[in-house]
C-alpha positions, 0 to 999 in steps of 0.5 A: 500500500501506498501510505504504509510504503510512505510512512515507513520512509517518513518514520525513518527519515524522523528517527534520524534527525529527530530521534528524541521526538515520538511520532504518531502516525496514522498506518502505526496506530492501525496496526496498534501501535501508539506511543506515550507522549507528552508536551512534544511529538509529531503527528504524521498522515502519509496519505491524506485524501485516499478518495483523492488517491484513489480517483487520480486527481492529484489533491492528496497529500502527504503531512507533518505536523510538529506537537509542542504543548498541545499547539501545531508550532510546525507543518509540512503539506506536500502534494507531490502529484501536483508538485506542490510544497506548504511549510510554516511555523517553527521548531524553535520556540524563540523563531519567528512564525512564517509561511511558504509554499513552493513546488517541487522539481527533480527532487529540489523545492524551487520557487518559494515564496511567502504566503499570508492569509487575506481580508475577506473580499467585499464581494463575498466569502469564498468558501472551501467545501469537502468533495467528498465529504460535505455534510447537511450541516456544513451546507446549513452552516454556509448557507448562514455567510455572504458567500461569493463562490465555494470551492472545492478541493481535496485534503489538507489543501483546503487549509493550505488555500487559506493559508494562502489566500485562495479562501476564507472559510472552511467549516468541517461538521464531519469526522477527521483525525488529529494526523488529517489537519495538523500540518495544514493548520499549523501552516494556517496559522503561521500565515496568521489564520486560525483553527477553531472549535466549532462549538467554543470558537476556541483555538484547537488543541491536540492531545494524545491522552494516556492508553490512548487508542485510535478513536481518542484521536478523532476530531471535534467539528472545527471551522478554520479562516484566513481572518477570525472576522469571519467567526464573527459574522457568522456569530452574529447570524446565528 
């Protein structure tokens, strides 16, 4: 399978640089293997969007997302059938957070740039939807914003759009893992959006509790922006 040969030669590659820092990863849990971890670990999906995979489009995506005290302080999303490369955050605490994308050439990342999300548009929100998993509650809760346009894209790749400023508002009212939006929302935020609880609006957290097992690591719904002005409007239309 293509995501166990991935992860193996992402866990392999983690152990050598980092080999102090446990890693959570999807295909290592399937198969029941969780490791006890405290204030710093790394979340890894080696294959997100398997629809995606599996319908050749190219939106699926590889991640790496670096745990410190429950906040993702940095992220890797790369897409490698569209070429295309997101980082941001940093491993230093004392670092200044930015964030980049570029593509991915003969093995090179060429093309780098610095990404910031946007201020909404006046004209309308445009709005990233799930093409494989819009729920009637995600639809309700869009039909609440002024929207310009709603996209579609697989994975991770929603996050990085806002990170971006492709987008403005991604709300998720379906099932995900920890390993699915890490990365990407440790790039969001470094480009200075937010991921937040649908329920509270506060920022997410990720926690791997102690004996925990696969389903501990599902996540609540969240809505994720490219400007928190957007949570809102949306509170004032509720």
């Amino acid at each position: 399978m293509a995501d166990a040969a991935a992860e193996k030669v992402i866990l392999a590659g983690l152990a050598q640089v980092f080999p102090e820092i446990p890693v959570v990863a999807e295909e290592s849990v399937e198969a029941g293997i969780l490791p006890v971890v405290e204030g710093r670990y790394f979340l890894v999906d080696p294959l997100d969007g398997t629809k995606e995979f599996l319908k050749r489009n190219g939106e699926f995506t590889v991640n790496i997302a670096l745990i410190e005290d429950g906040n993702p302080v940095f992220g890797v999303v790369s897409a490698p059938a569209l070429g295309e490369i997101f980082w941001g955050g940093s491993i230093a605490a004392n670092q200044h957070k930015s964030a980049f994308k570029g593509r991915i050439e003969t093995g090179k990342i060429v093309d780098v740039e610095p990404i910031s999300v946007r201020t909404p548009p006046q004209s309308g929100l445009s709005v990233l939807a799930s093409r494989s998993h819009m729920s009637e509650e995600t639809a309700s809760l869009i039909s609440r914003l002024g929207v310009a346009e709603k996209l579609s894209v697989g994975s991770s790749l929603k996050l990085c759009w806002l990170a971006a400023g492709q987008a403005d508002f991604y709300p998720r009212m379906a099932p995900t893992m920890q390993w699915d939006i890490a990365a990407g929302d440790a790039v969001l935020r470094a480009a200075g959006g937010a991921l937040v609880y649908a329920e509270t609006g506060k920022d997410f957290t990720y926690q791997v509790p102690t004996q925990a097992i696969k389903d501990d690591l599902l996540n609540p719904h969240f809505l994720a922006v490219g400007c928190r002005s957007v949570l809102a409007d949306l509170a004032l239309s509720d």
